[in-house]
N, C-alpha and C positions, 0 to 999 in steps of 0.2 A: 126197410128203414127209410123215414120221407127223411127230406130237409134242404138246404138250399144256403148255395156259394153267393154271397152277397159282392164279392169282388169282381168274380169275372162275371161275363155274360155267356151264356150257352147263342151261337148265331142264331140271326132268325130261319134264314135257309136249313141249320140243322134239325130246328124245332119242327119247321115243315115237311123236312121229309120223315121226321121220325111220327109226328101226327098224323101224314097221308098214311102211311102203312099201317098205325095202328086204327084209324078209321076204315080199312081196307079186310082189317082182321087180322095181320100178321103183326108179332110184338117186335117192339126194336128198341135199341140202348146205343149208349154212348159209350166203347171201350179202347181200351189198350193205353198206349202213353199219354193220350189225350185227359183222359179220366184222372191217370196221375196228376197231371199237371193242374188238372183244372181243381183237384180238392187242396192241392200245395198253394193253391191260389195263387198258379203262373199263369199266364197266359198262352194257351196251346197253338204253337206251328199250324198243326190241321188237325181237325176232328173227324174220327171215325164212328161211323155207323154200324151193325150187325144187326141182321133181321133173319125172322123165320119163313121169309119170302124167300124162292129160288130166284136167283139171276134173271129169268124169265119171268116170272112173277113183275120183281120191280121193274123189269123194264115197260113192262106191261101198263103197272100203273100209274108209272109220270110221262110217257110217251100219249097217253088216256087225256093226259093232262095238258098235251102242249108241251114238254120239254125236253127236251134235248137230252138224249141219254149215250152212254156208249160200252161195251164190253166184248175187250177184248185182252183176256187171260183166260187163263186154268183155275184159278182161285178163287172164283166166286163174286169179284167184285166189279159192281154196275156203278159207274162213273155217270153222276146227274149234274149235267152242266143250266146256273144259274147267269144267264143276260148280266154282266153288272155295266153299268152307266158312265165305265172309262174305258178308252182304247187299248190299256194294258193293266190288266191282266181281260180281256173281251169275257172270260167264264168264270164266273168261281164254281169249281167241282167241290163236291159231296161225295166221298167214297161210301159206300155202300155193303158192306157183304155179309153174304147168305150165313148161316151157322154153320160151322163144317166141326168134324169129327176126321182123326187123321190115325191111319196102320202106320204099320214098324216104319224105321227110317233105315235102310238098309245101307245108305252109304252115309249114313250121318250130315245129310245136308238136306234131300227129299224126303216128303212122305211119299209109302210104296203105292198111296191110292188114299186119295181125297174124297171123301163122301160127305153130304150135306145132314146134318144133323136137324134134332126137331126141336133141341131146349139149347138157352143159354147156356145152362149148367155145365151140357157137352162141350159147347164152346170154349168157356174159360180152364175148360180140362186143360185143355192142350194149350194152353197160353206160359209163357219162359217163366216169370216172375210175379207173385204174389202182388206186386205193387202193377203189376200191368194185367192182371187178372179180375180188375171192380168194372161195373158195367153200371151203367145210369140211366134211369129212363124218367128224362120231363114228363112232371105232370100237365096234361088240359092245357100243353104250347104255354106252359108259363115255365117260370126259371124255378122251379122248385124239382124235388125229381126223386127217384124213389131205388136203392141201392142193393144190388145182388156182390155182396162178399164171402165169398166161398171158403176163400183162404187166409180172411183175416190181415187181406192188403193193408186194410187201414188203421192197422193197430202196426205193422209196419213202417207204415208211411211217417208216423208219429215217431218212431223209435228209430226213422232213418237207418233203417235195415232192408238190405235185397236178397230174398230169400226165393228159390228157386220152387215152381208149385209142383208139390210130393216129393217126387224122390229124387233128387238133382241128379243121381250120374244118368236117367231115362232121361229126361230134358236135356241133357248135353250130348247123348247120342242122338235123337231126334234131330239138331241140329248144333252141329260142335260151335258157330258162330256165338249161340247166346253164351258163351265161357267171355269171352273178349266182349259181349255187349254190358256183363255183368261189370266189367272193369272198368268201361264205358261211363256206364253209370253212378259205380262209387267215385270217379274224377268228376262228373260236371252236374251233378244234385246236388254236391254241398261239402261244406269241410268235412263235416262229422259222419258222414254217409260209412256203412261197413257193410261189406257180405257176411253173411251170415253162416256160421261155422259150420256147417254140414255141407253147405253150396260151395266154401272155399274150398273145403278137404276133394269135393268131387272136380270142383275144375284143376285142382292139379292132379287129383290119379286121372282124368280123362286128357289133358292137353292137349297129348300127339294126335286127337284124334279132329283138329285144326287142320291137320296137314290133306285132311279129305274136304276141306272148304277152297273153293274159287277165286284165286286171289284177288280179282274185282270186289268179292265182297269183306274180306279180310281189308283190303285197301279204304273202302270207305268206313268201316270201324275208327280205323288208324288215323285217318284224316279227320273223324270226331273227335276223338281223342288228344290230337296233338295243335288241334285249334281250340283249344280250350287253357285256359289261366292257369290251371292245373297240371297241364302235360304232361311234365316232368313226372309228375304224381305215378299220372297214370301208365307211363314207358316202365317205370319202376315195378309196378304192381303187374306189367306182362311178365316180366324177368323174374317174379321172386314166384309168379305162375309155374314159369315155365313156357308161357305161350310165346314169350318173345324168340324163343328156338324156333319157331313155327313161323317166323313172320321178319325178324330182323336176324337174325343167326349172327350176322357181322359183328353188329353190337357189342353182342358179349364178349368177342376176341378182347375186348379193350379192357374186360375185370380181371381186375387185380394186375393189368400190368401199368406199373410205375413208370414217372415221366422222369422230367430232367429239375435243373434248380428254377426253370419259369414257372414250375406247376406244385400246387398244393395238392392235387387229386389224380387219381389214377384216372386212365384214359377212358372208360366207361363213365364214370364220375362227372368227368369234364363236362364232356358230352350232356349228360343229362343236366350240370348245373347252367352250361348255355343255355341249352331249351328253356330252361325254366326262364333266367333272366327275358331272355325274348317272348316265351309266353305272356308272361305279367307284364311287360311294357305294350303288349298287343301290336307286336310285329304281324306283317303278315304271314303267311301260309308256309310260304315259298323260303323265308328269311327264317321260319323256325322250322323244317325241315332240315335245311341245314346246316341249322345251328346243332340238330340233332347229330347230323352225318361228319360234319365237317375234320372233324379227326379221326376218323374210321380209320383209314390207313395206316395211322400210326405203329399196331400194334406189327402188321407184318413189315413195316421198316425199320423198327429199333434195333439199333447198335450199341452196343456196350451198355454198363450200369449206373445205377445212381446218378447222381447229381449233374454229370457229363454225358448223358445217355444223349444220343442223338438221332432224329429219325428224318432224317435226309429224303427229300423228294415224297412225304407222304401227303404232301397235297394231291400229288401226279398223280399213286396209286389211289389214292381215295376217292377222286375224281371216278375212274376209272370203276373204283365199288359202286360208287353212288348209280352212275347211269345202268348197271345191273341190276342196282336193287330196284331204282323205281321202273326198269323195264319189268322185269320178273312182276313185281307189285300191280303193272299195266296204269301209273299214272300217264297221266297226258304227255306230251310231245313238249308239248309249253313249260310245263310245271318241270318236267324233267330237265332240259334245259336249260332252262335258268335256275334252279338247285346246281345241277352239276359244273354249270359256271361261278358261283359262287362257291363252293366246296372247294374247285381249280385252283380260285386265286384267291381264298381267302386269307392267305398267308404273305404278310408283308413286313417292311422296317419299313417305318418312315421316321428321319430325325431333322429340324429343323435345320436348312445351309449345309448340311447332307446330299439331298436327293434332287437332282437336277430335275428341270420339265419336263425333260425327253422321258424320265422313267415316268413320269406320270401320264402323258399324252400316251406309252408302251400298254399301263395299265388300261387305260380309255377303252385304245383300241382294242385289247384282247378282251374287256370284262362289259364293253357297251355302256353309253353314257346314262343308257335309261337303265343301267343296272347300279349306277358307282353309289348314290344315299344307301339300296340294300345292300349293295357289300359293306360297305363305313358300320350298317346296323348289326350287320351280323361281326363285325371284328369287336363290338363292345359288346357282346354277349360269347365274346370269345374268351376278352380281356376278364369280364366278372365270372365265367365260368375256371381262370387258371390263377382266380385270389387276386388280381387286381384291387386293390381298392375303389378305382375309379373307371366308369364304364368311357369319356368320354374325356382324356383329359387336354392340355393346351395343342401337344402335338396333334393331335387324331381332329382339334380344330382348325389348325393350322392345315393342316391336308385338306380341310373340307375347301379352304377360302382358295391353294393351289387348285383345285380340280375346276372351279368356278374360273378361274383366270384362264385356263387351257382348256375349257370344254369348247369352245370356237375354231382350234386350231385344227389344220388336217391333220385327223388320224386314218386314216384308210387308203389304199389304190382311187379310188372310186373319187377321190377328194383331189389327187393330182391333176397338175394343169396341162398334165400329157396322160396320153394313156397307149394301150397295146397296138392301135392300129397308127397312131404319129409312130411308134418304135417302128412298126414295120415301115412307113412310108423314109423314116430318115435313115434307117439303115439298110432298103431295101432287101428285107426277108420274110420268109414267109413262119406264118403263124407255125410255133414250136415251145418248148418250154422256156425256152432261153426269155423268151418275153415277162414271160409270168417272173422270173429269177431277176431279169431288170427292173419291173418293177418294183421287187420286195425291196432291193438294194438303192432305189429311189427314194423311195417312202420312207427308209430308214433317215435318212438325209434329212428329208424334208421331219421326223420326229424329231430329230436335235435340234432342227433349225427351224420352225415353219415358215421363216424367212426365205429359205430359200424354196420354196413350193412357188416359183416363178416358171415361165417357158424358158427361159431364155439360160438359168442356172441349171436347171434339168438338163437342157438339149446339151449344153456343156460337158456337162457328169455323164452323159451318154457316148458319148464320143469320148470321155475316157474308158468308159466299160466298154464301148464297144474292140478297143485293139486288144482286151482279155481274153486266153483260151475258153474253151467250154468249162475244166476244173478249176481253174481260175474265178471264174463270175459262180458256179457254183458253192463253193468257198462263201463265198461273199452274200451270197442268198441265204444259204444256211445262218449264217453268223449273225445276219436282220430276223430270220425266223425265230432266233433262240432267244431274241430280246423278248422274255415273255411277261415276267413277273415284275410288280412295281419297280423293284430291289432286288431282281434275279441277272444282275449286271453285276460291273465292279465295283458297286457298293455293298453288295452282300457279300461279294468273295472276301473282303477288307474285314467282317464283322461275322466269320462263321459262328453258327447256332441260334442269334441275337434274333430274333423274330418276332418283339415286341415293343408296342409302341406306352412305355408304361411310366 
């Protein structure tokens, strides 16, 4: 079938490599998600290529040409690097690959042996879904181009349906990944997007079979997924899978168990309605993460029922889930990080003539100044996810205008206008822990007061700690250590449960 997308443009570097090798004699198209997007009349991320040329073949014939080729995988694909005229991006690459035909997948993530095939036809065999299964070939390097549908993608594409090609539970052992990419899909194509009831019924009798996927590649699913406006959507549709056993397990600890009189929703609930708020405001990454995580612990700290239920310290434990889950998941060092400090301390009271500085300057220091807007973001997708009416109201700005007033003052050791080697020179001693224990016990001082962050008041305060036993100033180390939470002082012991700014 000819015809031609008057919206987008097919590139010209695509057109060229795809007319070099059909002037060369081997046929070539444009397929996979690119194809979809390109007849949806989106604008495609990157376009891919497939040719009846072997990897050596096409390198053969744009190297012929002067250009710059590269390959290096197992897959067939020759990477043709185009000069472009800015210092960044220096290349634009053309993926390339050969036609392949693939054997059983014995561990449900590899084929057992890749071989190169001689038709498209073989090609789009093996492709996940009907809508990533159309192949396009420009005609004569103009935009026009002429359509191989095998499976009747496009009568899909229309119907906003993702249907798995032939027999879905073969495609989901081939690789168990396309189960979660299928859910992938029906979140960020569109409201009305559905999988199609044969493809639903198989990804839930296949699931567990997720649990033989790499959790590097399960992770960047997840992080499609839950960057997307829809998230919520789509965490939903792992769970009602099944796949969310396979990837968040924690999660579901929290269905069906009921909160206290702060909350409209059960703790799974919660959870998913913050994601959402924060997805649709287009928080970043990091702040819908966990907006997702952030009450995880809940369910293994509840005490008592109904209305009085209380769950004491599940920031701590949840804290403690989170940096599990996203190690297990192999997210970055960064990203894990700053989730799990958010998830820590997401949990505060602030009331106006309430909450002295020191508790705010306590918060600084434990949660980072370049963290305190995303914790603020994630407490209003906390508030709209426990039936708040209001994500953002006078108090939660009234906290914004304190943290501006006190983001100047010392919070840290590092900030002090003495440090461990003046300790050692005035009290002549030698480096020991006692040092580190004076400082905490300094610095606490200096958070009630930053007035007193002087030499001269420090050296003072030192020479009363110093005639202190060793359990003595320990004591007293500890008891600055434990000033952790905005309001985890004797403003919260005054207001047990209250943990809302509403």
């Amino acid at each position: 079938m000819k015809s031609e997308n008057k919206q987008i443009k097919i590139p010209k570097n695509v057109l060229f490599c795809i007319n070099t090798l059909k002037e060369k004699g081997f046929a070539a198209y444009i397929v996979g998600g690119c194809t979809r997007d390109y007849l949806r009349g989106i604008e495609p991320s990157d376009w891919d290529v497939t040719t009846a040329a072997t990897p050596e073949q096409t390198q053969s014939i744009f190297n012929n040409l002067q250009i710059k080729t590269f390959y290096e995988n197992t897959f067939g694909t020759v990477g043709v690097a185009f000069k472009t005229k800015k210092k960044e991006p220096e290349y634009e690459i053309v993926e390339i690959t050969t036609y392949r035909s693939e054997s059983a997948y014995s561990d449900n993530r590899h084929p057992d042996k890749v071989e190169w095939s001689k038709s498209i036809e073989e090609d789009l065999l093996r492709r996940d879904f009907t809508i990533n299964a159309i192949a396009l070939s420009p005609i004569n390097n103009t935009q026009k181009f002429e359509t191989i549908d095998l499976f009747s993608g496009q009568e899909d594409l229309k119907k906003h349906l993702i249907r798995a090609v032939g027999i879905p539970e073969e495609r989901f052992k081939e690789d168990a990944l396309r189960m979660m990419r299928a859910i992938r899909f029906q979140t960020t194509l569109g409201e009305n997007w559905e999988i199609e009831e044969k493809t639903w019924k198989a990804i839930v009798a296949c699931a567990s079979l997720l649990k033989n996927i790499s959790q590097e590649r399960i992770r960047d699913e997840l992080i499609k997924i839950i960057n997307h406006k829809n998230a919520a959507k789509g965490i939903e549709l792992l769970r009602i899978s099944g796949l969310l056993a396979y990837i968040i397990p924690e999660l579901l600890e929290g269905c069906d168990i009921s909160q206290n009189k702060h909350h409209v929703y059960d703790c799974y609930k919660h959870n998913l309605e913050s994601l959402d708020f924060a997805a649709k405001k287009g928080f970043n990454f990091q702040i819908k993460t966990a907006a997702l995580l952030h009450d995880i612990g809940k369910p293994r700290t509840k005490r008592g029922t109904g209305i009085n239920a209380t769950f004491y310290n599940h920031e701590i434990v949840g804290a403690k889930m989170t940096t599990s889950i996203l190690k297990r998941l192999h997210f970055t060092n960064k990203d894990a990080e700053k989730i799990t400090i958010l998830v820590r301390y997401h949990l505060f009271y602030y009331n106006v003539d309430e909450v002295k500085e020191a508790s705010i300057r306590r918060l600084i220091k434990n949660v980072g100044i370049e963290n305190m807007e995303d914790l603020l973001k994630l407490r209003m997708a906390d508030r709209i996810g426990s039936g708040c009416p209001k994500a953002e109201p006078y108090k939660l700005r009234h906290l914004k205008y304190m943290i501006d007033k006190v983001s100047t003052d010392p919070i840290s050791v590092k900030m002090l206008k003495i440090n461990g080697q003046d300790i050692m020179d005035i009290l002549k001693i030698q480096p020991s822990p006692k040092i580190g224990q004076i400082l905490d016990v300094l610095l606490e001082e200096v958070l009630k007061d930053p007035k007193n962050n002087t030499k001269k008041y420090l050296k003072n305060k030192l020479k009363e700690l110093s005639i202190l036993d060793e359990t003595q100033l320990k004591e007293l180390s500890n008891e600055a250590k434990e000033q952790k939470n905005i309001i985890q002082t004797q403003e919260t012991k005054k207001i047990k449960g209250k943990y809302w700014v509403c």
